[in-house]
Phi, psi and omega in degrees: 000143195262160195243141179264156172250123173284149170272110230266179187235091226252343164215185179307329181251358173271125189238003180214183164217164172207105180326108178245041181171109193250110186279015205203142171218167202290134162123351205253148187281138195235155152258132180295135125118013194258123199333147127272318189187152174263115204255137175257097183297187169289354184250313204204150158269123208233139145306121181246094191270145137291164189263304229220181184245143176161190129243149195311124180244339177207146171252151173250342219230112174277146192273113227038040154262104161340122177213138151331120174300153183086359195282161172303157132250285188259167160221126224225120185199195172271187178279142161099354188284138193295132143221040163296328189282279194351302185307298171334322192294294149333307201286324190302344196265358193095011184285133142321072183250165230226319182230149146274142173230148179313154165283319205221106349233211210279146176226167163272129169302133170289145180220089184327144181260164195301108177323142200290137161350132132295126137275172152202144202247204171152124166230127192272108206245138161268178169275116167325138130264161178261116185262173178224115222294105177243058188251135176249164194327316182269018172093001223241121180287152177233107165203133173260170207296308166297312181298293171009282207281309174268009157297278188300353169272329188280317192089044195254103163296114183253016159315344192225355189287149163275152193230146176272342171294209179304156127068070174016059157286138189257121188239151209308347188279331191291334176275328171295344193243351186303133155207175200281132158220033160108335137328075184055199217298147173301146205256135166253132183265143176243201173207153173269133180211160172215139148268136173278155150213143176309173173267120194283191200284288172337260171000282153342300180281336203299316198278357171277286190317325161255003148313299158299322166283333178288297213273349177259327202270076147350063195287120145244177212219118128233166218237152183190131185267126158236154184265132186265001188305315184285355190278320178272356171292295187313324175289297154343291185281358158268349199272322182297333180207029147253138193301330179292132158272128187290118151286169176273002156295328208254353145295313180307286175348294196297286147356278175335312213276317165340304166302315171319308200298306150356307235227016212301003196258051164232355167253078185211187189216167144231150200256009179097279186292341201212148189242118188243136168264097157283133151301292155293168208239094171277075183266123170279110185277109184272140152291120171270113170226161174336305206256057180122225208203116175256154191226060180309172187226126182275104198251142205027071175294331185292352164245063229193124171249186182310317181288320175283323184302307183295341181285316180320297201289322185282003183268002215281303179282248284271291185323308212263338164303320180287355178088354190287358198272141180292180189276327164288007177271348201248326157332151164035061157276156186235035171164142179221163188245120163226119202263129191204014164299320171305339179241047163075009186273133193254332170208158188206172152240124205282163146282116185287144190263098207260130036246066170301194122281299214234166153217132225244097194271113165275123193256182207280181203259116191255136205253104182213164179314115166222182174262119157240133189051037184070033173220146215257129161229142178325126152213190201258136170224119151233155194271145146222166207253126171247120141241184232178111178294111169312306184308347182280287198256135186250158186326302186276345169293308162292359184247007161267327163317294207291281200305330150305337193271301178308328152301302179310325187269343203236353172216071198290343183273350153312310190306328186256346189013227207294332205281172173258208170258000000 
């Protein structure tokens, strides 16, 4: 009998999929637990093994066209079995199906390959006039002052030029309408063009989800400078005799949680009617990928040591550039971290990442003049930025948060106390 296949619902935020991929074409025989399709959430592109034995008898979802999770993808039956009525069925219920199909006999829907980018191209011609030469008796160029002035901004030789004005005075029409015919410097025409593209799964949510977080999250922002000199002295000397190199993402990481632990109603969420404090500490770290921003999660970071935290953050990354990470990697943070220091950004403010409170944006370390012991010497300082669901979290609770990640950072063996690297 034949079964329909859905288009499964593969993390918490996905509402829609897109078939990046079909490993079955209609007539071929599947097997439970045997590859089907490469399917692309809003996060990662994931393997869609069948639940059943049979043959593919119908596709609904063309590949790489956006459907609704719960949507028809497939139809899985013996060979040769009607499944119009099935489709008839469907479709009445509000399912998306896309083609009708025959009883007899069963075909694979053709699947158009993807129209190419728009271009468009355009170049904008002004009209010839008929000039009138506008050097006068005595040698003297007729330009009025604005045409001067966008001559010389343009880089327009107007020595040879003809003016359309009175007694062929070259006036703003002349400059604006110029082009090269061998009359001074050559003019470059240029032309408009654009490209389109859909919008990916990734995309979407991202901008919904944060879109939701701005405009519902009462945000405020604070800022705190730390001096990084003993943190990066401490890295160095683990870096020497930990088998791992530590960064310096993977100290804040560390620092943060410490702090969390200090500090827990800066590790809650809200919940409309209620406000939940987790005991535990899951800090999400973002990720930079091609289409967006992935956000695995670093789970009881506060028992954790530096090398296990840096090995945990680098699989991390290597996964989500491959597109590999699962749901459980990105699921239940209860704080998150964006780090944009490696690329020269010295401050910034993040959007929280819900269901956060707070997101902590680390801008890079700047090698600058400070005071110490009433004398100004070089040292390293970074800034970094908390933001802050108001309704959660209040001014002065973050910035006792802030003052602790800054003790912790600015004094790393407090930080690392009993654990080891």
């Amino acid at each position: 009998m034949a079964e329909i296949v859905r288009m499964p619902k593969l993390s918490d935020t996905m509402t829609d999929g897109v078939v990046a991929q079909w490993h079955k074409k209609v007539g071929d025989k599947v097997k439970s637990g045997e590859l089907l399709a490469d399917i692309e959430t809003d996060k990662a592109t994931m393997e869609f093994e069948s639940f059943q034995n049979g043959t593919l008898l119908y596709i609904g979802a063309e590949k790489g066209k956006s459907v609704p999770v719960d949507s028809i993808i497939a139809i899985l039956g013996n060979a040769g079995e009607d499944v119009t009525a099935l489709i008839a069925e469907e479709a009445k219920k509000g399912s998306a199906v896309k083609e009708e199909v025959k009883a007899e006999p069963i075909k694979e829907i053709v699947q158009e390959k993807p129209a190419p980018k728009e271009e468009i191209n355009q170049s904008k011609e002004s009209p010839i006039i008929n000039y009138q030469s506008p050097i006068t008796t005595d040698g003297r160029f007729k330009i009025s002052p604005l045409a001067k002035k966008l001559a010389d901004d343009k880089g327009i030789n107007v020595d040879r030029m003809k003016g359309s004005g009175d007694s062929g005075r070259i006036i703003k029409r002349d400059i604006d309408n110029y082009k090269s015919g061998g009359n001074g410097m050559p003019a470059f025409v240029g032309t408009e063009s654009f490209t389109e593209e859909p919008v990916s799964q990734m995309r979407k949510t991202i901008a919904r989800r944060l879109a939701e977080s701005k405009f519902s999250a009462p945000h405020f922002y604070l800022v705190m400078e730390i001096d990084m000199d003993e943190a990066l002295k401490a890295r160095t000397a683990i870096n020497t005799v930990a088998g791992l190199k530590i960064s310096v993402n993977d100290m804040v990481i560390k620092a943060v949680a410490a702090s969390l632990r200090k500090h827990p109603k800066i590790n809650s969420s809200w919940l409309g009617d209620k406000i939940r404090y987790n005991d535990h500490i899951h800090i999400g770290v973002a990720v930079a990928v091609e289409e967006g921003l992935l956000v695995p999660v670093v789970r009881f970071a506060d028992g954790k040591t530096l090398t296990q935290i840096a090995t945990e953050v680098r699989n991390f990354v290597v996964k989500a550039k491959e597109k590999k990470l699962q749901p459980s990697d990105w699921e239940g943070n209860t704080f998150t971290i964006s780090n944009l220091g490696m690329f020269g950004i010295e401050e910034f403010t993040a959007i929280i990442n819900p269901p956060d409170a707070c997101i902590l944006a680390v801008g890079g370390i700047k090698e600058t003049p400070v005071v110490k012991n009433g004398q100004i010497v070089p040292g390293n300082v970074m800034k970094v930025t908390l933001s802050c669901d108001h309704r959660v979290v209040d001014g002065v609770l973050g910035s006792e948060f802030l003052q602790t990640l800054k003790h912790n950072l600015e004094n790393p063996v407090l930080m690392l106390g009993a654990y080891s690297i």
